[in-house]
C-alpha positions as CSV (number, residue, x, y, z in Angstrom):
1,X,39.3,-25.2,85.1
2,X,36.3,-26.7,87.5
3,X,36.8,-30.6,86.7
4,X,33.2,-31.1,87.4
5,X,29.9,-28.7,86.8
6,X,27.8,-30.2,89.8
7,X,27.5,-29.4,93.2
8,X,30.4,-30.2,95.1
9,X,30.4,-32.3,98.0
10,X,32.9,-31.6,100.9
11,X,35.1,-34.8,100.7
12,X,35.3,-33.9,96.2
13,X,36.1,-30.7,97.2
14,X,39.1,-31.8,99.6
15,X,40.0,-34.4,96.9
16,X,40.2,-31.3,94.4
17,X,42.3,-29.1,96.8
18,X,45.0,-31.8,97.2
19,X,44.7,-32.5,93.3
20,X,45.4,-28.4,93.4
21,X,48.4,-28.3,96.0
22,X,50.2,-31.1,94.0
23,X,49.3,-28.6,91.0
24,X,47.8,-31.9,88.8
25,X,47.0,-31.2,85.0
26,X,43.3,-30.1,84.6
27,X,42.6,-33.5,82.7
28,X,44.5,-35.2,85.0
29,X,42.1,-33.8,88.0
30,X,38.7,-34.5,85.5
31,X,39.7,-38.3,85.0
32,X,40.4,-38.7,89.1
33,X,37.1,-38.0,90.1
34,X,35.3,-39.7,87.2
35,X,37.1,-43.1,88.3
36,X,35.8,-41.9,91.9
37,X,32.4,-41.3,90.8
38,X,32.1,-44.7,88.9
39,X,33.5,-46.4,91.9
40,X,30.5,-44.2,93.9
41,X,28.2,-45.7,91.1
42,X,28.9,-48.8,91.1
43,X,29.5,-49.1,95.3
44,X,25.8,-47.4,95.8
45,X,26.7,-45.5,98.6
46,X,29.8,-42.9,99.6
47,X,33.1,-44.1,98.4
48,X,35.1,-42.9,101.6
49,X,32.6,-45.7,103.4
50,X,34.4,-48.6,101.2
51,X,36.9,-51.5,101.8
52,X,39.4,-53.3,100.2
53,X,37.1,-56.2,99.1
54,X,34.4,-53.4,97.5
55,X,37.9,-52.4,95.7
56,X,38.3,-55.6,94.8
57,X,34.7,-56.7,93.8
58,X,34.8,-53.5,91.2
59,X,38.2,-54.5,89.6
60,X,36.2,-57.9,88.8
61,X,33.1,-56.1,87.6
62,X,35.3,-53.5,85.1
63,X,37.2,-57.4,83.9
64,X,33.9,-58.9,83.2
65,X,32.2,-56.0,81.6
66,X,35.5,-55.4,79.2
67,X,36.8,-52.2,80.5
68,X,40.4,-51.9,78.3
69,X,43.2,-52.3,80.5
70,X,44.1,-48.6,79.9
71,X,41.1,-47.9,81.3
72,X,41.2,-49.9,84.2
73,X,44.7,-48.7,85.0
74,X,43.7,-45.2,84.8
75,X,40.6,-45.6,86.8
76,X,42.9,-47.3,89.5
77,X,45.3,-44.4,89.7
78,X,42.5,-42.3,90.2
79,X,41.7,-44.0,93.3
80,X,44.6,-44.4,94.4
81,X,44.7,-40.9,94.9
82,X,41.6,-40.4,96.2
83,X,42.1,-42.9,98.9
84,X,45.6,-42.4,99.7
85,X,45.9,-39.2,99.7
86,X,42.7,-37.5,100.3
87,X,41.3,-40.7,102.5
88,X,44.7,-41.5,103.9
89,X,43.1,-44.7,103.7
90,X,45.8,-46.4,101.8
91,X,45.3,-50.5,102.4
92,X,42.0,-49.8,101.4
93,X,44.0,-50.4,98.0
94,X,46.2,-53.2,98.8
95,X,43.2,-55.0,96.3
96,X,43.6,-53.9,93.4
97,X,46.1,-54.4,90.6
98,X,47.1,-52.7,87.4
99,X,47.1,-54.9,84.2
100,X,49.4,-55.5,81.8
101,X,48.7,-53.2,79.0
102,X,49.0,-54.6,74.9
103,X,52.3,-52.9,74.0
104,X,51.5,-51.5,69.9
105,X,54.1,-50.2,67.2
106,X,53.5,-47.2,66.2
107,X,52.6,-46.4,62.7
108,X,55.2,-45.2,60.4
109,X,55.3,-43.6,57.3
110,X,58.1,-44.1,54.7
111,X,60.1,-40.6,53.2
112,X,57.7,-41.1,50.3
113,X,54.6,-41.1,52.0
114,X,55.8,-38.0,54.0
115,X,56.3,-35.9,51.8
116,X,53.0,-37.2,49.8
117,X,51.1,-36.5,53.0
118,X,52.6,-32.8,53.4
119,X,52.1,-32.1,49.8
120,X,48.5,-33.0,50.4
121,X,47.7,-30.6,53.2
122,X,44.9,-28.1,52.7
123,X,47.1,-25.4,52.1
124,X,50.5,-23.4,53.0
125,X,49.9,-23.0,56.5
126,X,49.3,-27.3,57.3
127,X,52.0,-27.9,55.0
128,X,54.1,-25.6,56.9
129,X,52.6,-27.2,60.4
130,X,53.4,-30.6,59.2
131,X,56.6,-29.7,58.2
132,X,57.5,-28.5,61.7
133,X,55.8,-31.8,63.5
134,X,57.6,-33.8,61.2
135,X,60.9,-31.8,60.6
136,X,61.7,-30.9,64.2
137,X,59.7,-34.0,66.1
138,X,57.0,-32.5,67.9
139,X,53.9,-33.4,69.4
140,X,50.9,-31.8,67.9
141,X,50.3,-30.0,71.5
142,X,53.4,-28.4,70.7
143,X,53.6,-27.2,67.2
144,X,50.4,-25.3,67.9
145,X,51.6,-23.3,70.9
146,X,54.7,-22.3,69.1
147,X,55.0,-18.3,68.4
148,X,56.7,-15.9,66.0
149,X,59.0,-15.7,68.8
150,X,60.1,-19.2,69.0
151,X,61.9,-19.4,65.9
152,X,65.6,-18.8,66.5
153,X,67.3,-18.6,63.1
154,X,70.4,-17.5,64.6
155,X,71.4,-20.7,66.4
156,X,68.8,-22.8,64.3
157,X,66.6,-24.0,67.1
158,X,63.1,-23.7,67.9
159,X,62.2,-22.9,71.5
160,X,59.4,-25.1,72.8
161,X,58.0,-24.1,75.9
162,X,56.2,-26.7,78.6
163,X,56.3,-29.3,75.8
164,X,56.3,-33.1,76.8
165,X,56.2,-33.8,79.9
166,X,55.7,-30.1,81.1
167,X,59.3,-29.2,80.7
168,X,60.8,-26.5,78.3
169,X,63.4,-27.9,75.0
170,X,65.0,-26.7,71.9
171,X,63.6,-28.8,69.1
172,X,66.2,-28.7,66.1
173,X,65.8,-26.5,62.7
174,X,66.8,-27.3,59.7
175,X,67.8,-25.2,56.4
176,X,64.8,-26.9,54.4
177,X,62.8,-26.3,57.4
178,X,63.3,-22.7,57.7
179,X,62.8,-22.0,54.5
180,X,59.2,-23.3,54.4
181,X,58.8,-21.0,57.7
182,X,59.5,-18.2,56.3
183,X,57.6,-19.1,53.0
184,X,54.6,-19.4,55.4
185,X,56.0,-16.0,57.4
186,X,55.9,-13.9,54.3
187,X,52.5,-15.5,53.2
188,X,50.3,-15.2,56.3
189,X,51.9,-11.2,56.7
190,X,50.5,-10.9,53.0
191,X,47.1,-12.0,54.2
192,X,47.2,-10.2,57.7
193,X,46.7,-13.8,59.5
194,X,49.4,-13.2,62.0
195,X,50.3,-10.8,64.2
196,X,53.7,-9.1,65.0
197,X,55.1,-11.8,67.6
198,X,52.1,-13.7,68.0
199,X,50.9,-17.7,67.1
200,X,53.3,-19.3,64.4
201,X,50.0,-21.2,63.4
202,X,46.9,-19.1,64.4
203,X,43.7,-20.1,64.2
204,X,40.7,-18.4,62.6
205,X,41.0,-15.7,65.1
206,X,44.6,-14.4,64.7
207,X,44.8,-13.9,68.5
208,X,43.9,-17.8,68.9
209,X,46.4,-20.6,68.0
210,X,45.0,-23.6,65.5
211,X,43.0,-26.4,68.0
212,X,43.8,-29.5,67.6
213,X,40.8,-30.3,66.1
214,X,41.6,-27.9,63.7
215,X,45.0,-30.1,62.5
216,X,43.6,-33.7,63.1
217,X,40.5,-32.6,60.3
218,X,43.9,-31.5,58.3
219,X,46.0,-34.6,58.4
220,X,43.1,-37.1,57.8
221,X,42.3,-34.8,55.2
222,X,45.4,-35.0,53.8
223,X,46.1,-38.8,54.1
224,X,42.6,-39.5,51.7
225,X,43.9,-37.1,49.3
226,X,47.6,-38.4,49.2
227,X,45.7,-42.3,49.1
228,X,47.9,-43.4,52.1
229,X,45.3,-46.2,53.8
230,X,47.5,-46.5,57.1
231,X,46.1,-45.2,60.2
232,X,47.4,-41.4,60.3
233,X,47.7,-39.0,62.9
234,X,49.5,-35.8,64.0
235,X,51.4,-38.2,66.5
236,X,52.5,-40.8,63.0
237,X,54.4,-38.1,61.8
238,X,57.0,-37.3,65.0
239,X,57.0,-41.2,65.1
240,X,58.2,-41.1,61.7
241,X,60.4,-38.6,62.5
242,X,62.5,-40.7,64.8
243,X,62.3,-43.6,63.3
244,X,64.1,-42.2,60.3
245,X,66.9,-40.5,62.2
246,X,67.5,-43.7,63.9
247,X,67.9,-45.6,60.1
248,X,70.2,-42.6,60.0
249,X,72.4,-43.8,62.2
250,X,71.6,-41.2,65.0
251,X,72.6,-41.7,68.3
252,X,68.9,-43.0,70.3
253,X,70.3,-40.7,72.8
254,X,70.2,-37.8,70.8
255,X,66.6,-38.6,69.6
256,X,65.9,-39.0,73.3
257,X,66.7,-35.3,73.9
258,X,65.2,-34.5,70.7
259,X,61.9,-35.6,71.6
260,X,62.0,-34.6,74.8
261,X,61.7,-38.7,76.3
262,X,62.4,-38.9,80.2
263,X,63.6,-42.9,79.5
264,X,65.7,-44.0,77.0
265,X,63.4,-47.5,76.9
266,X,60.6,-45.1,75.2
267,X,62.5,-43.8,72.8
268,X,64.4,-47.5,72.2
269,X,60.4,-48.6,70.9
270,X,61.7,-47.1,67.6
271,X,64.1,-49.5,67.0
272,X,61.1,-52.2,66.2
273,X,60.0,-50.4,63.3
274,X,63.2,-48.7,61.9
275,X,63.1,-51.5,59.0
276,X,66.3,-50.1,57.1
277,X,67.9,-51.5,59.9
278,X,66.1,-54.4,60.6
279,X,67.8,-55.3,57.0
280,X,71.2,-54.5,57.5
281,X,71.2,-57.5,59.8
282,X,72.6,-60.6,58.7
283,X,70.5,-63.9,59.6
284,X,72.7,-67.3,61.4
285,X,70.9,-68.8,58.5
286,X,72.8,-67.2,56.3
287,X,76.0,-69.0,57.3
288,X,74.6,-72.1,56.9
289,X,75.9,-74.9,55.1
290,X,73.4,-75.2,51.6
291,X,71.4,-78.1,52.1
């Protein structure tokens, strides 16, 4: 994948052959040289010709025009490559400063509104992909690039290959969950929608696998019809998914490996929105004297 369609200058095309030797995602390389170019933009001349004050001067400029702090932190780690690595120009940094970024809880459904949402899918198949996102704990990246394959009944696991954070995992399967598999095996056979060791979940073309388009248009669809007015996505459910093994009493170190987390702090975030136990826990008030 080209991360740009335009001509190429020399210094982008050296800054995309070290993006290529370090073997960067192809969004990864995209965003990179469209925080270069809007440094280029805004600069009005060739960014290799800039200093640490220009740096500077555009860090102020994305502040006062309101540039989200997600934003400006990606845009900086897109120069920072460019000028550290390609440039070898590293002070020319020494600037600029990543922001503190608004730390959110995620959304999370109760059991209830789970299994309203999955009986609300479109049909067998997005019940069955729900299932699997919520069930086992994936990311929605994942569930789609499962295959036949994948599916180990035998040691009840499903094999997820360059998952999150580009690294290979068994997700856990359950009874209930392999029974809905198979529902959905037996059905999309029936209909000639899958092929013999293909996509789990194909698309319209059986030789495709669902986009993720495809399963976002699903869920929201499915939220409206089961009249749950939280903000849903693909991502709510795997949220869900660990926050309720956590009112379970599961180890956070065993949802760590289950959701495939490099630091145990990310996977600890679940513990601000696992209310079950939040009310297990005694207030000091409570041993108060009555007034």
């Amino acid at each position: 994948m080209t991360p740009l369609n335009r001509d190429i200058t020399p210094l982008r095309q050296r800054m995309i052959d070290d993006m290529r030797m370090r073997k960067l995602a192809p969004k990864t390389q995209t965003a990179y040289i469209r925080a270069v170019r809007k440094f280029a933009g805004y600069l009005g001349r060739p960014p290799d010709t800039a200093a640490a004050e220009d740096l500077r001067s555009f860090q102020l400029y994305l502040a006062n025009h309101g540039v989200s702090s997600i934003t400006v932190n990606a845009t900086i780690t897109g120069l920072k490559f460019f000028f550290e690595v390609t440039l070898d120009r590293a002070d020319c940094m020494s600037k600029m400063q990543s922001v503190p970024v608004p730390r959110r809880l995620p959304v999370v459904l109760s059991r209830e509104e789970v299994a309203q949402l999955i009986a609300s899918a479109p049909n067998l198949k997005y019940q069955t992909v729900f299932s699997v996102v919520y069930g086992a704990g994936l990311c929605s990246h994942e569930v789609i690039s499962l295959k036949v394959g994948d599916v180990d009944s035998q040691r009840m696991v499903l094999r997820v290959e360059q998952g999150k954070g580009l690294q290979d995992r068994y997700a856990m399967l359950s009874p209930v969950l392999l029974e809905r598999l198979r529902a959905w095996w037996w059905a999309a056979h029936a209909q000639g929608k899958m092929l013999r060791g293909g996509w789990l979940f194909p698309g319209r073309d059986p030789s495709h696998p669902l986009s993720p388009r495809q399963i976002n248009r699903a869920i929201h669809f499915a939220a409206t019809a089961a009249g749950i007015s939280k903000r849903v996505s693909m991502h709510t459910l795997r949220h869900s998914f660990a926050t309720h093994l956590l009112e379970q009493k599961v180890d956070i170190r065993i949802i760590q490996v289950l959701l495939g987390h490099r630091r145990l702090e990310t996977t600890a975030l679940y513990a601000h929105v696992a209310t079950e136990i939040l009310r297990e826990v005694v207030s000091p008030i409570e041993g108060l004297r009555p007034m």
